[in-house]
LUMROKE-306136 format. One line per field, with one value per residue (C-alpha): residue number from 1; residue in three letters; chain; x, y, z. Coordinates in steps of 0.02 Angstrom, whole numbers, plus 50000, padded with zeros to 5 digits. Layout:
BEGIN
seq	[NUM_...] .
type	[ALA_...] .
mol	[A_...] .
xx	[X_...] .
yy	[Y_...] .
zz	[Z_...] .
END
This chain:
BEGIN
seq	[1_2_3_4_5_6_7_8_9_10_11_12_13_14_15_16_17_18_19_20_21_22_23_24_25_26_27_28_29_30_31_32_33_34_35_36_37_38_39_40_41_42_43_44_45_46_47_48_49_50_51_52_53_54_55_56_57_58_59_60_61_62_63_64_65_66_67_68_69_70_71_72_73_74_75_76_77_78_79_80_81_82_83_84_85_86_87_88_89_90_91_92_93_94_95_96_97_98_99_100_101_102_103_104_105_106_107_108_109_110_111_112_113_114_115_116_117_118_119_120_121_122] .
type	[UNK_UNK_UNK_UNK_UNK_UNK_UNK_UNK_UNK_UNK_UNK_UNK_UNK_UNK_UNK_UNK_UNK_UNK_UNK_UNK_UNK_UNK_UNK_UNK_UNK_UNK_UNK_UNK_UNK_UNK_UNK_UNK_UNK_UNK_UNK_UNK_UNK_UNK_UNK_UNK_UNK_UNK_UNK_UNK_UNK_UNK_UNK_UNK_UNK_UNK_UNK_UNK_UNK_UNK_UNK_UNK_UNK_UNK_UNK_UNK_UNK_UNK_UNK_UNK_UNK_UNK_UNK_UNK_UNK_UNK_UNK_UNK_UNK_UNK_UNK_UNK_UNK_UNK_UNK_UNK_UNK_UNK_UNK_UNK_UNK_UNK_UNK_UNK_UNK_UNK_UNK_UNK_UNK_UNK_UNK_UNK_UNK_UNK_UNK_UNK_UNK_UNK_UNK_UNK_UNK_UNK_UNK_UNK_UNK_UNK_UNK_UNK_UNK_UNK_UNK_UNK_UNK_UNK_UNK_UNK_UNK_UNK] .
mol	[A_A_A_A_A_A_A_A_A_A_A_A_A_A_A_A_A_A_A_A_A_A_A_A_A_A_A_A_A_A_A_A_A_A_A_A_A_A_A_A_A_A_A_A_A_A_A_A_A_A_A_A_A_A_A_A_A_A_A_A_A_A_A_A_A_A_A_A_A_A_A_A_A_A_A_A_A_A_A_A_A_A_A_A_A_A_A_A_A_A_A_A_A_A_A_A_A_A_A_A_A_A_A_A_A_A_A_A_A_A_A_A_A_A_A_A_A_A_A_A_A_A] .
xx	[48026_47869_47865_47885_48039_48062_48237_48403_48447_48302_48384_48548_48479_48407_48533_48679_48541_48529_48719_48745_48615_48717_48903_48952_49034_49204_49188_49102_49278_49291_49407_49287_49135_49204_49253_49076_48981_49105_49061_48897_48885_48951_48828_48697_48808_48791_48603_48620_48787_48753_48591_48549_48466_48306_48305_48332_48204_48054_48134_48122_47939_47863_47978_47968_48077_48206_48160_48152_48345_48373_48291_48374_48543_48521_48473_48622_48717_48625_48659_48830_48845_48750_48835_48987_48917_48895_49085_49142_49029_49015_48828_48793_48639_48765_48884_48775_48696_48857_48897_48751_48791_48969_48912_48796_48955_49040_48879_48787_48621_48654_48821_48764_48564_48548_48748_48836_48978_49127_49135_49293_49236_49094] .
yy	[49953_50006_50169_50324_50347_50526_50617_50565_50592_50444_50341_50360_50309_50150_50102_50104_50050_49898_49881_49905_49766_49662_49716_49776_49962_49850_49829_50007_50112_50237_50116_49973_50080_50173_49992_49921_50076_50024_49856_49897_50017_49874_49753_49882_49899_49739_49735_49852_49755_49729_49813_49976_50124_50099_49913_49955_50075_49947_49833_49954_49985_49797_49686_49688_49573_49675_49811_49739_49693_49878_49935_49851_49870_50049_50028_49959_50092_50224_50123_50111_50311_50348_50202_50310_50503_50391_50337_50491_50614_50693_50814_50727_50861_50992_50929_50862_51061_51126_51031_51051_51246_51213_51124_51272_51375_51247_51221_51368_51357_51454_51355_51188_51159_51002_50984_50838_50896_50940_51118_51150_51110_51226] .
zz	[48058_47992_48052_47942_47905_47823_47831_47819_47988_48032_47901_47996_48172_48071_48011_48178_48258_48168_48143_48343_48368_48274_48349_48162_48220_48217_48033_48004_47959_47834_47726_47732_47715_47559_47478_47519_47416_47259_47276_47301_47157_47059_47055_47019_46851_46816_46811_46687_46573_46374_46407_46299_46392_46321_46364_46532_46547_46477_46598_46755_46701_46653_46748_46935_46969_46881_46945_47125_47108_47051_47207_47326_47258_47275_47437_47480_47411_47509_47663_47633_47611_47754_47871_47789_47833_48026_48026_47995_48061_47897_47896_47701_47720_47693_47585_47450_47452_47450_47316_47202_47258_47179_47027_46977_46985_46868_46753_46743_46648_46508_46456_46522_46481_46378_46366_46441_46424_46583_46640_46585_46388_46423] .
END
């Protein structure tokens, strides 16, 4: 695995490669896949519990171990979305552009620059 890995689509063959060496497709269903990115998304949370934003951030930038354990839950995430995009033959290419495409609808500059607000209290 130490060759250049450089688009999604490579991260995808990775990945059911490695989960078809190991017989896994059986527990690779949409249902179990979607659960697996919450749970996933979780524990990257919890790195992150009783912790203010600036905390964090010193963290992420003088502790590696932290920010080793940051890394790879994130990884797992990603894996989980694209094992996902795999189950269900979603193209996550052209959904994520169609919805950044969607969002600048929603959140046009103008109204939304430096604004966190929802589009519809815009």
């Amino acid at each position: 695995m130490t060759d250049k890995i450089s688009t999604i689509a490579d991260l995808k063959d990775l990945l059911q490669k490695f989960r078809d060496e190991r017989d896994w497709k059986q527990f690779h269903d949409a249902k179990n896949l979607a659960e697996a990115i919450s749970i996933e998304a979780a524990e990257l949370q919890e790195l992150f519990l009783w912790q203010d934003s600036k905390t964090v951030m010193k963290k992420l930038t003088t502790d590696e171990r932290f920010k080793k354990s940051v890394e790879e839950e994130l990884a797992d995430i990603v894996a989980y979305c694209l094992n996902f995009a795999n189950a269900t033959g979603i193209d996550i290419s052209s959904v994520v552009v169609d919805k950044v495409s969607k969002n600048a609808e929603k959140y046009p500059v103008g109204k939304a620059k430096g604004i966190a607000k929802k589009y519809d209290q815009l």
